[in-house]
KEKE-3310 file (N, C-alpha, C; in steps of 0.2 Angstrom, whole numbers, plus 5000, padded with zeros to 4 digits):
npx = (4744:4733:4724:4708:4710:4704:4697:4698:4687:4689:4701:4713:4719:4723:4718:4717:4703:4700:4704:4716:4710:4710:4702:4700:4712:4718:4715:4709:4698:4685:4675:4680:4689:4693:4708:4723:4734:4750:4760:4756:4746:4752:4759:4747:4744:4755:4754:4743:4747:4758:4750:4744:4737:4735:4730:4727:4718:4716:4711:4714:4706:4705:4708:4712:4723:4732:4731:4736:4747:4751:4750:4761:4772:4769:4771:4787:4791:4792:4798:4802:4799:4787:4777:4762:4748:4739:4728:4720:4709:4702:4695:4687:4688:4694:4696:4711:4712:4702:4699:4688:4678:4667:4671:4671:4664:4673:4675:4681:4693:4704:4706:4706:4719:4727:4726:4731:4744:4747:4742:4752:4763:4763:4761:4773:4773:4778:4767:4749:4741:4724:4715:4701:4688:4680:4667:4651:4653:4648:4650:4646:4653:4653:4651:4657:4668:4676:4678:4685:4698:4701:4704:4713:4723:4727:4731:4742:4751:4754:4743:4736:4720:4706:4690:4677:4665:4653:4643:4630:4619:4615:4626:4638:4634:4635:4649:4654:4654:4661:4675:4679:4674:4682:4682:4669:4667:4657:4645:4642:4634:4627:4617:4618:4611:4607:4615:4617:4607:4605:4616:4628:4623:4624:4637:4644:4639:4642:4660:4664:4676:4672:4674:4669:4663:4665:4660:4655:4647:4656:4660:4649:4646:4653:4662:4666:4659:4649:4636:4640:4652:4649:4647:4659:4667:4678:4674:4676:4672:4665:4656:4647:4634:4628:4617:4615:4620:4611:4596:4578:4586:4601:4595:4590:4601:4610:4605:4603:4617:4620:4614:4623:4631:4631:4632:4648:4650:4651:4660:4671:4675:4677:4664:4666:4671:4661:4653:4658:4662:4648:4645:4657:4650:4641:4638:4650:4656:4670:4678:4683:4683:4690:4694:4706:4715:4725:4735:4729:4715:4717:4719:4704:4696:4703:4702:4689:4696:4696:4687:4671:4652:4640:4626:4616:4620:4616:4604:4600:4603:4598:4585:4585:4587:4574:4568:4575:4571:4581:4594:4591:4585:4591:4594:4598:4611:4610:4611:4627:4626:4629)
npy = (5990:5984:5968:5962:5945:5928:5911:5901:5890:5876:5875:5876:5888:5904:5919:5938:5946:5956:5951:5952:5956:5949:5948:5962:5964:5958:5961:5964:5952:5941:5943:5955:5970:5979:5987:5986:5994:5984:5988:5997:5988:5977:5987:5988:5977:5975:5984:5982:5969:5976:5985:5974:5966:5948:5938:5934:5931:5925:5917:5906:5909:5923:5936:5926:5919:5928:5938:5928:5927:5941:5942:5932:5941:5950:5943:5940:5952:5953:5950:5934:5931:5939:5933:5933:5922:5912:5910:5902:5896:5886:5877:5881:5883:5891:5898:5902:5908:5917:5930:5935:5927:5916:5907:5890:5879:5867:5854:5843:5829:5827:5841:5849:5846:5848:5863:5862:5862:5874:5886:5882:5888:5899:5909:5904:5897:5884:5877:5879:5889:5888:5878:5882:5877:5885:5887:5877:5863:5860:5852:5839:5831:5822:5828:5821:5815:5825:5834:5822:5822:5835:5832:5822:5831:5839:5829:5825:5837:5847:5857:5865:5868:5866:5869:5878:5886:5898:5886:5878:5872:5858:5852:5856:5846:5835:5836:5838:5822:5816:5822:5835:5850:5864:5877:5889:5899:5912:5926:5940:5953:5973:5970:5961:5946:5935:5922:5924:5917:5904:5897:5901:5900:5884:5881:5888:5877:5865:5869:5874:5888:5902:5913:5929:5936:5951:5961:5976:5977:5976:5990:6000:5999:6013:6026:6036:6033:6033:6039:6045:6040:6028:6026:6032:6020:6009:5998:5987:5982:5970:5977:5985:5975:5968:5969:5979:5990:5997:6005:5998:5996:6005:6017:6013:6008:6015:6023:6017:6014:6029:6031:6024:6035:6043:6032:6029:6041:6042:6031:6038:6034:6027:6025:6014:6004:6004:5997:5984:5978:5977:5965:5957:5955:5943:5930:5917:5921:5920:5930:5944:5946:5962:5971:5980:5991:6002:6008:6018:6016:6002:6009:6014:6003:5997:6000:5991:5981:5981:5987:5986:5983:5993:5988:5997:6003:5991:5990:6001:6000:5991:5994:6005:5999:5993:6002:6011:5997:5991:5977:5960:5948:5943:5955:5960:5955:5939:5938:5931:5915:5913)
npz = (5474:5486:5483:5485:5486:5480:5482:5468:5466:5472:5465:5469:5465:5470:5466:5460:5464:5451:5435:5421:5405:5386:5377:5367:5364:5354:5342:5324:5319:5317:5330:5335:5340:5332:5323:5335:5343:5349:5355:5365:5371:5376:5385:5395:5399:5406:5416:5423:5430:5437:5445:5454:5448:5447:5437:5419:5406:5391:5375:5362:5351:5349:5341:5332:5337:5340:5352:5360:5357:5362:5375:5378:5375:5382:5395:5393:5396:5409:5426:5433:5444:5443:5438:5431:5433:5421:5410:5398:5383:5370:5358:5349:5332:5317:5301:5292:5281:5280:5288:5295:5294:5304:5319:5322:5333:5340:5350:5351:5357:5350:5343:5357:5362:5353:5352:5364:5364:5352:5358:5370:5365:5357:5372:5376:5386:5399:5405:5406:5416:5419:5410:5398:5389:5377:5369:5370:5360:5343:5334:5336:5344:5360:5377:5386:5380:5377:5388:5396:5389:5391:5405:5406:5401:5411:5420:5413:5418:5410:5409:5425:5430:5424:5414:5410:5398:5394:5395:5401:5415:5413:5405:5413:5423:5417:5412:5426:5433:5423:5430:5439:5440:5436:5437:5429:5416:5414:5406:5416:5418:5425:5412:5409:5418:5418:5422:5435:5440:5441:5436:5442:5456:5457:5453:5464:5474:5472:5472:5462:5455:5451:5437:5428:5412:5403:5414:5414:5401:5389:5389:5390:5402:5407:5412:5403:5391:5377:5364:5355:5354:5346:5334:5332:5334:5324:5309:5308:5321:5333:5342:5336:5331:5338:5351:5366:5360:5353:5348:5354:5366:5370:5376:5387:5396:5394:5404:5414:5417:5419:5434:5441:5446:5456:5465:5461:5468:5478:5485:5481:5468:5453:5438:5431:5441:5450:5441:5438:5455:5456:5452:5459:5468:5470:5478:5477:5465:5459:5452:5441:5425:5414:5402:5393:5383:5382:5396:5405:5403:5411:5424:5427:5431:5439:5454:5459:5464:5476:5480:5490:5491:5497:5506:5505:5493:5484:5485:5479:5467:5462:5462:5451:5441:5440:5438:5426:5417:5411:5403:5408:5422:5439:5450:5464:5473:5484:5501:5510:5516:5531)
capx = (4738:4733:4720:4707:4711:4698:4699:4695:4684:4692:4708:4719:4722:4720:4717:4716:4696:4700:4710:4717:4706:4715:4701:4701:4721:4719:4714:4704:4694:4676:4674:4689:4688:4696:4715:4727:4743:4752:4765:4752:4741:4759:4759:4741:4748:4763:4754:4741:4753:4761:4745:4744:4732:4737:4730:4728:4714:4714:4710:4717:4701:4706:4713:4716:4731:4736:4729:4742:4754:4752:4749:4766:4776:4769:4774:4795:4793:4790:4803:4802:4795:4782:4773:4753:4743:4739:4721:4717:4702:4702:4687:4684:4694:4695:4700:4717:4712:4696:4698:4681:4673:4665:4676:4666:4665:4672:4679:4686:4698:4711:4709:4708:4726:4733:4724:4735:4750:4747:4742:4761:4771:4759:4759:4778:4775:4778:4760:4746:4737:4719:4714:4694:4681:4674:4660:4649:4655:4642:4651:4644:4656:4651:4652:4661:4675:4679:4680:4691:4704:4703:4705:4721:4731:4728:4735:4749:4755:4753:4738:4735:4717:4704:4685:4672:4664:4646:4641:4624:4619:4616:4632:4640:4634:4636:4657:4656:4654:4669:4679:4678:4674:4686:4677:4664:4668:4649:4645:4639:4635:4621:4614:4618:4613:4604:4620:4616:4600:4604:4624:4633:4623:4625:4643:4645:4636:4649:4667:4668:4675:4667:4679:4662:4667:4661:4656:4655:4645:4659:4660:4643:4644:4661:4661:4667:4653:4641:4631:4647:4658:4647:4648:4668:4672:4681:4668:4675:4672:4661:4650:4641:4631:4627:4610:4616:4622:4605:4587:4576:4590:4604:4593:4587:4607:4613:4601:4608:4623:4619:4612:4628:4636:4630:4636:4653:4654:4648:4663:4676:4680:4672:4657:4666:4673:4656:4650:4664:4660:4641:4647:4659:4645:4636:4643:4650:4660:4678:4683:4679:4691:4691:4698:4708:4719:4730:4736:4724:4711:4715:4717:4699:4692:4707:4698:4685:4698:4695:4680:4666:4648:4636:4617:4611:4622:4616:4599:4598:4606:4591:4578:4589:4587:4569:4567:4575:4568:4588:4596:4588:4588:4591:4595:4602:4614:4606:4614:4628:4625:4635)
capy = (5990:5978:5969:5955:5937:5924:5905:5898:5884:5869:5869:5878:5894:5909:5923:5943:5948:5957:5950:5959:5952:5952:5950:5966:5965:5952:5963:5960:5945:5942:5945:5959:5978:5984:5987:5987:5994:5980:5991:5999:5983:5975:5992:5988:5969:5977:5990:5978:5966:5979:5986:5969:5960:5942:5935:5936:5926:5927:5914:5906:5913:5931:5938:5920:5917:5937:5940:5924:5929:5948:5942:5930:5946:5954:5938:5940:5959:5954:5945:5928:5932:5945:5931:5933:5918:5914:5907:5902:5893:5882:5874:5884:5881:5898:5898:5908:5911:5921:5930:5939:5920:5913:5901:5883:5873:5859:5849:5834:5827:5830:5849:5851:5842:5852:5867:5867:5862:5880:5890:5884:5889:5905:5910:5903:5896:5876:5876:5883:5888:5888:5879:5881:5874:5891:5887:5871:5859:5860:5847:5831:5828:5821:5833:5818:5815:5834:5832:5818:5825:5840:5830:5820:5837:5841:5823:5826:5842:5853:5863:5865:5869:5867:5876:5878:5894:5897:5881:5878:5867:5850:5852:5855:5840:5830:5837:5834:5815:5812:5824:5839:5856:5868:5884:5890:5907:5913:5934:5943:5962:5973:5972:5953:5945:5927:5916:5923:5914:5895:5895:5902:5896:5878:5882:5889:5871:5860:5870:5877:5895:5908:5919:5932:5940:5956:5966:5982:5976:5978:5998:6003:6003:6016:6034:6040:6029:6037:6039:6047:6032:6020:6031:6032:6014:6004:5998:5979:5982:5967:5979:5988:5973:5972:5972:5982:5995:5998:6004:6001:5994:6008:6022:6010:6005:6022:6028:6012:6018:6037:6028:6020:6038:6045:6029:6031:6048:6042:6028:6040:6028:6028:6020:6008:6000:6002:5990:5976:5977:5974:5957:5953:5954:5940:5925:5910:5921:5921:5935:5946:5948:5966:5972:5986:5992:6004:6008:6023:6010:5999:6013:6013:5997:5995:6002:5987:5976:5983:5990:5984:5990:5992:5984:6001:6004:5986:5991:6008:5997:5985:6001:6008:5989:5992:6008:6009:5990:5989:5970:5955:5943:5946:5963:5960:5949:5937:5939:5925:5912:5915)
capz = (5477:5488:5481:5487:5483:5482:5479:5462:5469:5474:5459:5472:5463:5473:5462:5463:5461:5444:5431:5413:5399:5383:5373:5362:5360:5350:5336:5318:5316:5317:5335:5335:5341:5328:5325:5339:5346:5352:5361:5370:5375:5381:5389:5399:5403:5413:5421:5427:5435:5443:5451:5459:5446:5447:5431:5412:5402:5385:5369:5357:5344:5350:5335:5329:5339:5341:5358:5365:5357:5364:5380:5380:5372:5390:5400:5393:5401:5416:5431:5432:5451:5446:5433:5432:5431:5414:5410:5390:5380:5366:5356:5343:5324:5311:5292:5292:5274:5279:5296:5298:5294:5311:5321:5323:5339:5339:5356:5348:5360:5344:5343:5362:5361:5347:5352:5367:5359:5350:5365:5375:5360:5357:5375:5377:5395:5401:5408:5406:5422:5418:5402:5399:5383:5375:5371:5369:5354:5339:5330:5337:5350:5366:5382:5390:5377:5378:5397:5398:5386:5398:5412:5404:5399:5419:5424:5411:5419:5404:5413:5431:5432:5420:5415:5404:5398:5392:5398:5404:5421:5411:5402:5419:5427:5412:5414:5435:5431:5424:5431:5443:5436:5441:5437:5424:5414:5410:5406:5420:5422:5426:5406:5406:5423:5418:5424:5441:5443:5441:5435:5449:5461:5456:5456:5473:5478:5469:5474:5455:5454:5444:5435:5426:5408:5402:5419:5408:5397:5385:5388:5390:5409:5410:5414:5396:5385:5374:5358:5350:5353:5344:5328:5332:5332:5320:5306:5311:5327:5333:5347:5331:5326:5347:5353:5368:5357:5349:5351:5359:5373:5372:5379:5398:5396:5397:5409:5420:5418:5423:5438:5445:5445:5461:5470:5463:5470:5485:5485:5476:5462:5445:5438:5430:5449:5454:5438:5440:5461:5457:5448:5462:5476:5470:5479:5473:5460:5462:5450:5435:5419:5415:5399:5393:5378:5385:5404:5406:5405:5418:5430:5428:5436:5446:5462:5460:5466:5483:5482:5492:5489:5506:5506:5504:5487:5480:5483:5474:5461:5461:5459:5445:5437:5440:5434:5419:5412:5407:5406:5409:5427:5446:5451:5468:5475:5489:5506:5508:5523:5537)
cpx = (4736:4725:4714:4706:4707:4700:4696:4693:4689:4700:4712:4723:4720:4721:4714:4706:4694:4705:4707:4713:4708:4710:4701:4708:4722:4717:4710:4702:4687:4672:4677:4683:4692:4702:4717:4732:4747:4758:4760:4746:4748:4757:4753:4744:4750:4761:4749:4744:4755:4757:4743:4738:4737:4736:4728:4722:4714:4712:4712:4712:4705:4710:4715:4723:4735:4736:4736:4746:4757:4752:4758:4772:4775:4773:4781:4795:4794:4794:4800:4797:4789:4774:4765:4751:4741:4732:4718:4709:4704:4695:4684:4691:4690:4697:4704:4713:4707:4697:4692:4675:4671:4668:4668:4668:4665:4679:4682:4692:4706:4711:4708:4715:4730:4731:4730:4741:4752:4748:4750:4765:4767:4761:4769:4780:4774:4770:4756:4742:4727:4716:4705:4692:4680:4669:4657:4648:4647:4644:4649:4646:4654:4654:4660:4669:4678:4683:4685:4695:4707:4706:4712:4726:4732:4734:4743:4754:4756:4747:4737:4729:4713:4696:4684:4670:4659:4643:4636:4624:4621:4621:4639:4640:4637:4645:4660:4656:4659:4675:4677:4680:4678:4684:4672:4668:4660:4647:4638:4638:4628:4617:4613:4617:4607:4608:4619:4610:4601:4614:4627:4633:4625:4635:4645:4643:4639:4658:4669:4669:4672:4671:4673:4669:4661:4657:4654:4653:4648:4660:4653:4642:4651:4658:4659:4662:4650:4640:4637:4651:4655:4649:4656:4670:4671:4676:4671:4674:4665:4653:4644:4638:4628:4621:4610:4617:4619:4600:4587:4582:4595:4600:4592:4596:4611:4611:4604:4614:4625:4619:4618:4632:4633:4635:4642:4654:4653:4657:4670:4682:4673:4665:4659:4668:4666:4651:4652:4661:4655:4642:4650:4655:4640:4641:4642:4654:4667:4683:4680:4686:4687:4697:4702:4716:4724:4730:4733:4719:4711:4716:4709:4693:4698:4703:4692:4687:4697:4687:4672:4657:4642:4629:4613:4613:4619:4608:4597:4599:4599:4585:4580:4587:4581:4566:4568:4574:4574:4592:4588:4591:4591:4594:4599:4605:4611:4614:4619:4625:4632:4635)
cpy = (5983:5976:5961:5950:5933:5917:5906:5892:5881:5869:5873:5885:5898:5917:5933:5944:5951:5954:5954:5953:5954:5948:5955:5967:5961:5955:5962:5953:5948:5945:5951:5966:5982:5984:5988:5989:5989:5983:5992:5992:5979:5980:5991:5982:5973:5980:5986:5974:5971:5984:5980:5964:5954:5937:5937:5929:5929:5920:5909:5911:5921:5933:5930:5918:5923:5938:5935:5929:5935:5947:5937:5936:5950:5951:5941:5947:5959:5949:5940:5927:5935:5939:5930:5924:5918:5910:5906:5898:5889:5879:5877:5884:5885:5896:5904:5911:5918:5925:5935:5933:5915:5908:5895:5879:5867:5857:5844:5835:5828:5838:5850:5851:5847:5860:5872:5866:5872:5884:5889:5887:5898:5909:5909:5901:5887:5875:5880:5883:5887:5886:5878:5880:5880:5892:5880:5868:5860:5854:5838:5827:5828:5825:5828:5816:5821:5835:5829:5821:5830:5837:5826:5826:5839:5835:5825:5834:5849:5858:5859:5863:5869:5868:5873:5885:5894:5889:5884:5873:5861:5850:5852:5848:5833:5827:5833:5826:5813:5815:5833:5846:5863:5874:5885:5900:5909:5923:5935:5949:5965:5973:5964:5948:5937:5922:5919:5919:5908:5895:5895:5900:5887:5877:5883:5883:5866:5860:5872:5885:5896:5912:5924:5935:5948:5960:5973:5983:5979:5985:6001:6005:6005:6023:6038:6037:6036:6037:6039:6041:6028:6022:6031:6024:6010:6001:5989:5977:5979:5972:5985:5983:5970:5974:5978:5989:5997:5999:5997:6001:6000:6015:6020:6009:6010:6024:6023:6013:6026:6034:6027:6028:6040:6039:6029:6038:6046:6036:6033:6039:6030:6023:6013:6003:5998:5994:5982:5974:5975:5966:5953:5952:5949:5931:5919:5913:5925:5927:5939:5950:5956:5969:5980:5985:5998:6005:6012:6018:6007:6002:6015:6011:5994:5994:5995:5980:5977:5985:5984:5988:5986:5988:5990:6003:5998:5989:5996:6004:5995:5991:6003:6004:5991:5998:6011:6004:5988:5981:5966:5950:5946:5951:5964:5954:5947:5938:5932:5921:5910:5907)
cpz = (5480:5485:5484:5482:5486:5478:5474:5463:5472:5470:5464:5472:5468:5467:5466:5460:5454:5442:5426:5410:5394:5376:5366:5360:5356:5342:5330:5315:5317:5322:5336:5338:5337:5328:5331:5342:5351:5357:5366:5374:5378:5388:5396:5402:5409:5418:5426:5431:5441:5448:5456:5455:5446:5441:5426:5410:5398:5380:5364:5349:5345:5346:5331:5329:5343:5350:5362:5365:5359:5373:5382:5379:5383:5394:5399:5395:5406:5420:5432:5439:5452:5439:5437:5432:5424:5413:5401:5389:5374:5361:5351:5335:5320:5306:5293:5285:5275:5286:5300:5296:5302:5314:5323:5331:5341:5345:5356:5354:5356:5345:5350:5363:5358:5348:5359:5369:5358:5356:5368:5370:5361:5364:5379:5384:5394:5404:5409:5413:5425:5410:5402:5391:5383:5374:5368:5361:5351:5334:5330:5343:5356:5373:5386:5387:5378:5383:5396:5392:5389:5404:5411:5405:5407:5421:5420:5415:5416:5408:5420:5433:5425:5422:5410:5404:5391:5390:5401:5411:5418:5408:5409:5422:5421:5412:5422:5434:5428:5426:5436:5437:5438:5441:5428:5422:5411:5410:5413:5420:5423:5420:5406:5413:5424:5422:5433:5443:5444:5440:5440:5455:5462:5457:5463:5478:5475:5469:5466:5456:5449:5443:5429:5419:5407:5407:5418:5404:5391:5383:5389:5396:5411:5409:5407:5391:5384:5369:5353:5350:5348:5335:5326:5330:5325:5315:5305:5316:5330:5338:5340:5329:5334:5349:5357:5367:5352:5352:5350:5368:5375:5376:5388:5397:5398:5402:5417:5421:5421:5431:5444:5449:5452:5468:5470:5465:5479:5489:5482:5473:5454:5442:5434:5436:5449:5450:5439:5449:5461:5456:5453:5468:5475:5473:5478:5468:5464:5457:5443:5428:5418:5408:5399:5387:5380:5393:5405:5409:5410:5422:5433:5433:5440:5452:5463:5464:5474:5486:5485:5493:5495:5502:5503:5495:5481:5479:5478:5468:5456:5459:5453:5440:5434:5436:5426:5414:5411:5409:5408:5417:5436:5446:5459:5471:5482:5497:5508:5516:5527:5540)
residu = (UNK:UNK:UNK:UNK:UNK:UNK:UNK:UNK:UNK:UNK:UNK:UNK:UNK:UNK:UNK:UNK:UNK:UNK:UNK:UNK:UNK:UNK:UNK:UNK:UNK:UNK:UNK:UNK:UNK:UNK:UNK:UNK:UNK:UNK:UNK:UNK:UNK:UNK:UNK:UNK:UNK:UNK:UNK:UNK:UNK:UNK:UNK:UNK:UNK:UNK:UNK:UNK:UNK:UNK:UNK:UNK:UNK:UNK:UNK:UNK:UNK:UNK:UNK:UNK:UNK:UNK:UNK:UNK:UNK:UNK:UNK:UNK:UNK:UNK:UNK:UNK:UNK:UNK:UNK:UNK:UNK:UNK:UNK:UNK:UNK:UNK:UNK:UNK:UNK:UNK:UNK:UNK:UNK:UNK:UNK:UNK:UNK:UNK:UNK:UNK:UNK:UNK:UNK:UNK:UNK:UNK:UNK:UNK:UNK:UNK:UNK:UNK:UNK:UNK:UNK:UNK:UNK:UNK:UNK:UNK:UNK:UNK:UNK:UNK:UNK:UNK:UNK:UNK:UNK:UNK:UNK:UNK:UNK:UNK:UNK:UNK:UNK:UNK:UNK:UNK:UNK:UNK:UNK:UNK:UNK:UNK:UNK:UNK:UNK:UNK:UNK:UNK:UNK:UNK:UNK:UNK:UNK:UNK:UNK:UNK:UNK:UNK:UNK:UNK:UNK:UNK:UNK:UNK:UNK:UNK:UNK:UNK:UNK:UNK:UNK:UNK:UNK:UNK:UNK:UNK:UNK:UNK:UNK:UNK:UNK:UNK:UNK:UNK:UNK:UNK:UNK:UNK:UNK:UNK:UNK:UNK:UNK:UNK:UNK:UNK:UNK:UNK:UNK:UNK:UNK:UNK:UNK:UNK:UNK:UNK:UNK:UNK:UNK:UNK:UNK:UNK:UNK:UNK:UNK:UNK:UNK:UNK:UNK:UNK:UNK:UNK:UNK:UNK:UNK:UNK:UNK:UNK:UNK:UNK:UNK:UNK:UNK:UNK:UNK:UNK:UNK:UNK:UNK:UNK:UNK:UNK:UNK:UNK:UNK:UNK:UNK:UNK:UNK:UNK:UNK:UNK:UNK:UNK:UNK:UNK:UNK:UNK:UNK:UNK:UNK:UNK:UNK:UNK:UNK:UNK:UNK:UNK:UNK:UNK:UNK:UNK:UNK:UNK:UNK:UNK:UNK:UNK:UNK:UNK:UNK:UNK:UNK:UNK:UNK:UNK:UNK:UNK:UNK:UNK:UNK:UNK:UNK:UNK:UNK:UNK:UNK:UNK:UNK:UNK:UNK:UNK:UNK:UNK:UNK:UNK:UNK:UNK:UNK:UNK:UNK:UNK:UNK:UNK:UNK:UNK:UNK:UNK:UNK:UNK:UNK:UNK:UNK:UNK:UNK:UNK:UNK:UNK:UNK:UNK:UNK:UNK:UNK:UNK)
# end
């Protein structure tokens, strides 16, 4: 599939519009979706690739090291000329002894260091292509140390392209200052749509790409979703404890989701394409990770890598927004300037 590629701000990368996201193959921890088959989440890897996605973001927390390490097991299946892009995080420290115990966030210039130490060996690759801050230090550490250690492992050659993710403005600007921000990772989708109103835009005015997580609101905006699934999943599976996936919000969440289904019939692609393509029509974002546990799966939101949705599809969207109450935050994307 040919699919559209879009800069990643200013670092250089060009990037397919959807990437594999490799959160849930990472398996049982505290964040986890429950056990996984690691044959078959390889299996999703491969087949992604070979529809023309371009890159892989995943974690070191995901699964507490598991997710690398399933996503470098992918890497060694794949010709040396068809390698994805590889995008990790860092910044948060687990107790192996405990592994449903909440990881801490801590950006110390030493565990960014050693963090991505782990990640190359984990991951198995000489350079990581996109190393990003997961989420902002709670230990004391100053923004600007975090930074500057980020911005060495770049100069050393160990990472290419470095990021943050769930960062605010003033933590942005606080980064731009010692060093250019090469992209933001922050959640996007129609249930989650705050980081359009100030995040992205800020980005799009400084050359930081936006790579959005969760355009799917983790399953909720997909064809097959419903009442029964929630009942079905795994009893460690972090989306039962999920506001999304609770009164009073699942009922406007669903009917949000009903909603989209006429416009994919109108597109003839699935409602999850038409969720990920809302995401990528706000501009200033360069891409939307896109998960999935087996190859079925990413046949799904493939078609989103193409799909483009008219003025008249964003609007109904916007009335749907309005109508159901569901989500929070801008409802349609502004027109960009020509």
């Amino acid at each position: 599939m040919d699919m559209n590629v879009r800069k990643l701000g200013k670092s250089g990368l060009e990037i397919t519009s959807v990437g594999f996201g490799s959160w849930a193959v990472g398996g049982d921890w505290a964040f986890g979706w429950g056990d996984q088959d690691d044959d078959d989440s390889v299996a999703a890897i491969v087949h992604a690739v070979g529809a023309g996605v371009n890159w892989i973001d995943t974690a070191a927390v995901y699964g507490l090291g598991h997710s690398e390490e399933v996503v470098g097991k992918a890497l060694a299946r794949l010709p040396a000329g068809d390698r994805p892009l590889v995008f990790t995080k860092c910044g948060l420290t687990w107790d192996p002894a405990d592994r449903h115990a909440p990881a801490r966030r801590v950006s110390s210039p030493e565990a960014i260091r050693l963090g991505c130490e782990a990640s190359l060996k984990r991951l198995a690759v000489e350079r990581i292509d996109l190393y990003q801050i997961h989420w902002p230090d709670e230990s004391g550490v100053p923004a600007e140390d975090s930074w500057g250690e980020m911005s060495r492992l770049k100069d050393e050659g160990k990472v290419r392209a470095i990021g943050v993710s769930n960062y605010d403005v003033a933590l942005l600007e606080r980064c731009e200052g010692v060093a250019h921000v090469d992209s933001l990772q922050p959640p996007l989708s129609l249930l989650n749509r705050e980081s359009a109103a100030t995040l992205i835009p800020w980005c799009a005015a400084h050359g930081t790409g936006v790579i959005v997580y969760s355009p799917m609101a983790s399953g909720i905006l997909t064809d097959s979703f419903s009442r029964d699934r929630i009942g079905a999943m795994s009893p460690t599976d972090w989306r039962r404890r999920a506001t999304h996936y609770k009164e009073p919000a699942l009922t406007a969440n669903l009917a949000l989701r009903d909603s989209l289904r006429p416009i994919a019939a109108r597109h003839g692609t699935t409602v999850s394409a038409v969720a990920v393509a809302w995401a990528l029509a706000w501009p200033g974002v360069s891409g939307a990770i896109v998960g999935a546990r087996r190859p079925e799966q990413v046949d799904a939101w493939l078609p989103a890598g193409t799909l483009t949705l008219t003025a008249a599809d964003l609007a109904d969207i916007a009335a749907a927004v309005a109508t159901t109450g569901a989500g929070s935050g801008p409802a349609i994307p502004p027109t960009p300037l020509r």
